[in-house]
C-alpha positions as CSV (number, residue, x, y, z in Angstrom):
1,X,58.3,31.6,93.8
2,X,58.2,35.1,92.3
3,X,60.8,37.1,91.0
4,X,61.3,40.0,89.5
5,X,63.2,41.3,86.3
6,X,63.7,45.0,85.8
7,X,62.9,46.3,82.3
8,X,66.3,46.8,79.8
9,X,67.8,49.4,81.0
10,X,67.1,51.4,77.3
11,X,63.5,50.7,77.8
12,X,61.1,53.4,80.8
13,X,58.3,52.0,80.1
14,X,55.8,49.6,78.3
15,X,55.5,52.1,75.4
16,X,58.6,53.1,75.1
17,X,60.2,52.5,71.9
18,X,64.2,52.6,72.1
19,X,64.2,53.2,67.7
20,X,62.7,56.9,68.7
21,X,66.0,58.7,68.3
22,X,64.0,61.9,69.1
23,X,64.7,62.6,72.9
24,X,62.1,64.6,72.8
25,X,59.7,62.5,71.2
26,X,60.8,59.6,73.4
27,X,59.8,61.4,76.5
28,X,56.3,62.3,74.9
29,X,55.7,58.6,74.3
30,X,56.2,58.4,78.7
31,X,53.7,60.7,79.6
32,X,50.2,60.0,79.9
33,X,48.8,62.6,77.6
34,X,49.9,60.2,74.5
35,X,47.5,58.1,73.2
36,X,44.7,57.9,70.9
37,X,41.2,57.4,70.8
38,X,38.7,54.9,68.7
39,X,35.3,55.7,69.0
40,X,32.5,53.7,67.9
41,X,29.5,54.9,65.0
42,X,26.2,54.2,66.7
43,X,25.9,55.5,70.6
44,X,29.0,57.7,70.4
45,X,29.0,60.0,67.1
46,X,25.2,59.6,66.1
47,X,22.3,58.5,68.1
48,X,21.7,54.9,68.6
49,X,19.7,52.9,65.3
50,X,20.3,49.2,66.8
51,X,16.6,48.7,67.6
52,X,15.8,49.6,63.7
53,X,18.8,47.1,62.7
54,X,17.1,44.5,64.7
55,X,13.8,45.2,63.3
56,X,15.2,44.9,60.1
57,X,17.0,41.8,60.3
58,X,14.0,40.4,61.5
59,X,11.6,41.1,58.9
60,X,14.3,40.0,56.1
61,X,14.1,36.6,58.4
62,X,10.3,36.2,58.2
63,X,10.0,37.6,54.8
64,X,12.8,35.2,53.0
65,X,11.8,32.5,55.5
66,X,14.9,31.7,57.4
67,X,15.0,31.1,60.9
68,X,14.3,33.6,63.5
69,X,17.8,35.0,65.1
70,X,17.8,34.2,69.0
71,X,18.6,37.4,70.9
72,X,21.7,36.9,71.8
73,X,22.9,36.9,68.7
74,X,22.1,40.3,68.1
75,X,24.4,41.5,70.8
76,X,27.2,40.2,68.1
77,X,25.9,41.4,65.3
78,X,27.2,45.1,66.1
79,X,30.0,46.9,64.0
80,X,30.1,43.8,61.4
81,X,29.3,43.8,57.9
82,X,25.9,42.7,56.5
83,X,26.9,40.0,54.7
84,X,29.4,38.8,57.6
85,X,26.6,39.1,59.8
86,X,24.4,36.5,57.4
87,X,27.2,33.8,57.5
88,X,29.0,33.9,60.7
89,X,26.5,35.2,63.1
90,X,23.0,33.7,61.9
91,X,24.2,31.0,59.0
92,X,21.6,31.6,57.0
93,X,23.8,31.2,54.0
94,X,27.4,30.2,53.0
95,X,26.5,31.1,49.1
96,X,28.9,34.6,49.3
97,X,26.1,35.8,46.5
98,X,23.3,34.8,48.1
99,X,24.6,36.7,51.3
100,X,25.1,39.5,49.6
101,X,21.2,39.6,48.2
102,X,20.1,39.4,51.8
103,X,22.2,41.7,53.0
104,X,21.0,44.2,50.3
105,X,17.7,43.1,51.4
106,X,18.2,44.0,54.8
107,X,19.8,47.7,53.9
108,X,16.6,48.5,52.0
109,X,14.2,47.0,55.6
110,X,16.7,49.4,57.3
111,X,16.1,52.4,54.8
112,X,12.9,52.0,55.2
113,X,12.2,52.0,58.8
114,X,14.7,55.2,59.5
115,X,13.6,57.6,57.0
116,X,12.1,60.0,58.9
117,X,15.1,60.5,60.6
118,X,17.7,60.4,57.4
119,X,20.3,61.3,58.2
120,X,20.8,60.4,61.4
121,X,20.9,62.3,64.1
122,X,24.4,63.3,65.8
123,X,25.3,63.8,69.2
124,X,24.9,67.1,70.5
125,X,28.2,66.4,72.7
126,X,30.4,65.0,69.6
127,X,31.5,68.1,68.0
128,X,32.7,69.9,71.7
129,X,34.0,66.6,72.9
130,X,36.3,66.0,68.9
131,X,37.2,69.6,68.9
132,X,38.4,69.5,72.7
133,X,40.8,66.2,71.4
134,X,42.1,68.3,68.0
135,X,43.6,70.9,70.8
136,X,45.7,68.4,72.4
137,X,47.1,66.6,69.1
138,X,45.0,63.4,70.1
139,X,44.4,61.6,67.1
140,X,40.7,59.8,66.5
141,X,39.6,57.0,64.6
142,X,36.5,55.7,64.0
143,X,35.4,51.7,63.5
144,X,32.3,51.1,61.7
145,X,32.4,47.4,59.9
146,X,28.7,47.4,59.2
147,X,28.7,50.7,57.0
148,X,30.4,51.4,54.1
149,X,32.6,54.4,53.0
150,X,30.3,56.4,51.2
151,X,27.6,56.3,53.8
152,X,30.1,56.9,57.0
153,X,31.8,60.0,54.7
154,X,28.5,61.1,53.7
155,X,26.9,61.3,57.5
156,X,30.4,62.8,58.8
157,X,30.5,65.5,56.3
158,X,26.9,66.5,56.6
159,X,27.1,66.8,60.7
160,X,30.4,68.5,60.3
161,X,33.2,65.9,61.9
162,X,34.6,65.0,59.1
163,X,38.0,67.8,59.7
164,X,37.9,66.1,63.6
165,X,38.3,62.4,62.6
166,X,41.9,61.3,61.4
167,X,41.2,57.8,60.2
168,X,37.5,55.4,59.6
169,X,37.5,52.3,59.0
170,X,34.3,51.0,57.2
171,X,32.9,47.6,56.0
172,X,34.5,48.4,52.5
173,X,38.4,47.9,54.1
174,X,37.6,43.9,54.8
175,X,35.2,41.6,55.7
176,X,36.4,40.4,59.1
177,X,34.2,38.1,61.1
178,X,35.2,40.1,64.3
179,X,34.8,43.4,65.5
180,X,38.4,43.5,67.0
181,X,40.2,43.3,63.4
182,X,38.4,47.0,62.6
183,X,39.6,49.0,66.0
184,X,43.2,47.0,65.5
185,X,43.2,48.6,62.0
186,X,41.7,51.6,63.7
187,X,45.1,51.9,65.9
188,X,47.9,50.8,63.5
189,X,46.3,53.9,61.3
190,X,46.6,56.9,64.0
191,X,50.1,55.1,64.8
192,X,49.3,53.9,68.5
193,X,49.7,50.8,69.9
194,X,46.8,49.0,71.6
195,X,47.6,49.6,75.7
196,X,47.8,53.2,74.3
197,X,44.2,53.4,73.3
198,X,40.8,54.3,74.7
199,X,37.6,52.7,72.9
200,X,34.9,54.8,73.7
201,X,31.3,53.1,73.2
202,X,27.8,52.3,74.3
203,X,27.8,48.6,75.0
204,X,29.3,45.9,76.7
205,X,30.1,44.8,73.6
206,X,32.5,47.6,73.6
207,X,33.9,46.5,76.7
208,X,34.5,42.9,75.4
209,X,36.7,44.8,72.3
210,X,38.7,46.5,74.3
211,X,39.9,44.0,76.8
212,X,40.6,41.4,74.0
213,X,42.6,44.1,72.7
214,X,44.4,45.8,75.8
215,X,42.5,48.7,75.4
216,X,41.1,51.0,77.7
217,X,37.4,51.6,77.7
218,X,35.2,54.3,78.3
219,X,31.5,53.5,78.0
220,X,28.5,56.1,77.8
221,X,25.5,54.4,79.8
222,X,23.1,57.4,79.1
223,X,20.0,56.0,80.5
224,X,21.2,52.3,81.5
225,X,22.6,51.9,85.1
226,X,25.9,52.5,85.7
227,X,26.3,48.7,87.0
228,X,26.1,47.5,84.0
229,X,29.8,48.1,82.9
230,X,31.7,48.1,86.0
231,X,34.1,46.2,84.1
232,X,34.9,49.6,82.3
233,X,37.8,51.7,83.4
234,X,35.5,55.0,82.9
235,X,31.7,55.3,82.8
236,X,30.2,58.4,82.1
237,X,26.4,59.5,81.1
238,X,27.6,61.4,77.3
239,X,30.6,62.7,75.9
240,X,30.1,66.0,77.8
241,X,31.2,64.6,81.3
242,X,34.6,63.5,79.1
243,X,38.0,65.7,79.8
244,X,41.1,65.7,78.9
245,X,41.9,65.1,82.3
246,X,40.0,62.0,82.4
247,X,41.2,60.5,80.0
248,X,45.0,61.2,80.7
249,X,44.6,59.3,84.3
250,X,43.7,56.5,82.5
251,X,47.1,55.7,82.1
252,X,48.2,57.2,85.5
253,X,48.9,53.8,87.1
254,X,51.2,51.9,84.3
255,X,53.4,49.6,85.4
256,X,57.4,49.6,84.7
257,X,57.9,46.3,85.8
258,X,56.5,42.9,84.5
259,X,55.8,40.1,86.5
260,X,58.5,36.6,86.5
261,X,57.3,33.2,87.7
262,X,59.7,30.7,88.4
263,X,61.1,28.0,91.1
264,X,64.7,29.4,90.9
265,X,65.9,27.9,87.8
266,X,66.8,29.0,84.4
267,X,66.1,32.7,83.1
268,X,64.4,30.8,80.1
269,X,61.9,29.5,82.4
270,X,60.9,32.2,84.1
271,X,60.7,34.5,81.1
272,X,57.7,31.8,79.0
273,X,55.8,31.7,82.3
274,X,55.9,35.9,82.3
275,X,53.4,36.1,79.8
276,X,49.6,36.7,80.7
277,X,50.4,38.1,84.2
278,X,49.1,41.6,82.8
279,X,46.2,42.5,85.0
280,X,42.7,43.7,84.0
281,X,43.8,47.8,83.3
282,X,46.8,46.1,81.4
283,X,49.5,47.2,83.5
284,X,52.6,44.7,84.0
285,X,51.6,44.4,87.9
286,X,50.0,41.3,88.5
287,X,47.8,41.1,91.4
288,X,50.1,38.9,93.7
289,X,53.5,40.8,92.5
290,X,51.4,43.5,94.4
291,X,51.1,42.1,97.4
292,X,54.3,40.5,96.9
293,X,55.7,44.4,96.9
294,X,53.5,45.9,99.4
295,X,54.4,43.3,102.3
296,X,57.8,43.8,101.5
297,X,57.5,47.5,101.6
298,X,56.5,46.7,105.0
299,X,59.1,44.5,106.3
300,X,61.7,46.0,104.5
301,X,61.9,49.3,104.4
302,X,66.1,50.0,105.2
303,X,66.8,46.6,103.8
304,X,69.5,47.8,100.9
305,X,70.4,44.7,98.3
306,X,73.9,43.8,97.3
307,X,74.1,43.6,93.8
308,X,77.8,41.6,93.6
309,X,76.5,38.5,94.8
310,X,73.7,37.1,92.2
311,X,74.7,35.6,89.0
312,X,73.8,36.7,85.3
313,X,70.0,36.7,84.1
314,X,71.5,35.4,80.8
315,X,74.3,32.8,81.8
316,X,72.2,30.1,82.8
317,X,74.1,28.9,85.6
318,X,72.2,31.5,88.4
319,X,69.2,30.0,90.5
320,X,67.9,33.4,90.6
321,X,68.2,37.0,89.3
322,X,70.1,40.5,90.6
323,X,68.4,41.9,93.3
324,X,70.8,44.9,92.9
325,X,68.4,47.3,90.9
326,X,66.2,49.7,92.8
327,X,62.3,49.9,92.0
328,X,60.7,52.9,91.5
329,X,56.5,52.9,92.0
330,X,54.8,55.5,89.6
């Protein structure tokens, strides 16, 4: 059985935060032009180099003798630091020095293969596309474990985003053997919460980030079919099919109300088996509280509750909750 518990009544919505003593700034928080944006190094800001990573890691393989990285361990390798990369991804090596020589060893392979294009390339659509964000207050950070400070700072200043980027996050701020710990960091540092975020990258690696974090995602397929990432929320060819628009209907269909499972006993009950019941944009809908509203939009559409006759949510004497409160759909 499914029931439903409104939000606190000093809470709107899943963002809101009832501390904010700002009217003002409260309402802000509601609408859907408030949230920030994390956007990935390679793909998104500068043009793609994970072909000459992968050539590079290989040749440190054959050349130091290890054993020869299976493909699909490439596809993890993105965002992470080089010496991460050697003992959590390929386990060449748990000798932190000796990972740290190969991983020197692969920056040099790396150097090497991309000099005639140093420094690398920008997007032509990253300036417009950061410029269009700094209009509306959005902040932007950017994620890049498998680079450190200098270099990013370097690359930004020289293709001229460094003004249009609020926060970065390099391999020099940790060592984390998962991507996710440099976008969370990302977040906490432009001071928005995770369902208040839209990752924007080139992979569905990217994808994989953002629904482990409750993120939105917005992926740029540029010549790879669009099929690819229908698990995205947006998919666009570059950054210059992006709007502001866009991106605000991301968060069109939020949900005010979170999901309760229980067979009619305790509120304690019902509130442990609430969690998970998030669906795949991260609204508090579930999929069968849906259908569980439509149908009875359907059958009951003059029906009004009574709200005298159902017991307290927190008394623990009730076998179910007050059915007095209206819902609203937004």
């Amino acid at each position: 059985m499914e029931m439903l518990l409104p939000l606190p009544r000093e809470v709107e919505g899943l963002v809101d935060d009832p501390n904010v003593h700002n009217p003002l700034q409260r309402m802000e928080r509601l609408g859907t032009g408030w949230f920030g944006v994390l956007v990935e190094h390679d793909g998104v800001l500068f043009q793609d180099s994970t072909e000459a990573h992968t050539e590079a890691w290989l040749q440190v393989a054959k050349e130091l003798g290890y054993q020869r990285p299976l493909g699909h361990l490439f596809r993890r390798v993105k965002g992470l630091r080089d010496d991460v990369v050697v003992t959590a991804v390929f386990n060449w090596t748990q000798n932190p020095s000796v990972a740290r020589t190969i991983a020197d060893l692969k920056v040099q392979k790396y150097a090497a293969l991309t000099a005639d294009r140093n420094p690398q390339p920008v997007m032509l659509e990253a300036g417009p596309f950061l410029r269009t964000l700094k209009t509306y207050n959005i902040p932007v950070g950017l994620a890049c474990g498998s680079l450190s400070a200098s270099v990013v700072h370097e690359r930004m200043k020289h293709a001229k985003l460094d003004t249009l980027i609020d926060t970065v996050v390099t391999g020099d701020d940790g060592g984390a053997t998962e991507v996710e710990w440099y976008f969370m960091d990302a977040a906490a540092q432009i001071g928005r919460p995770p369902m208040r975020c839209i990752l924007i990258g080139n992979s569905s690696n990217s994808i994989e980030v953002a629904r482990e974090l409750g993120m939105k995602c917005v992926v740029l397929a540029g010549n790879t079919p669009v099929y690819n990432f229908a698990s995205a929320d947006l998919v666009v060819r570059d950054l210059s099919q992006l709007t502001f628009s866009n991106l605000k209907k991301l968060f069109g269909q939020e949900g005010l109300v979170e999901p309760r499972l229980g067979d009619g006993g305790s509120s304690g009950e019902s509130a442990e088996s609430s969690s998970g019941a998030m669906d795949r944009d991260g609204s508090a809908w579930g999929s069968s509280m849906q259908s569980n509203m439509d149908a009875w939009d359907d059958d009951n559409d003059d029906e009004q509750f009574d709200d005298g006759d159902s017991g307290g949510v927190g008394d623990g004497s009730s076998s179910g909750y007050s059915t007095g409160l209206a819902f609203s759909h937004r």
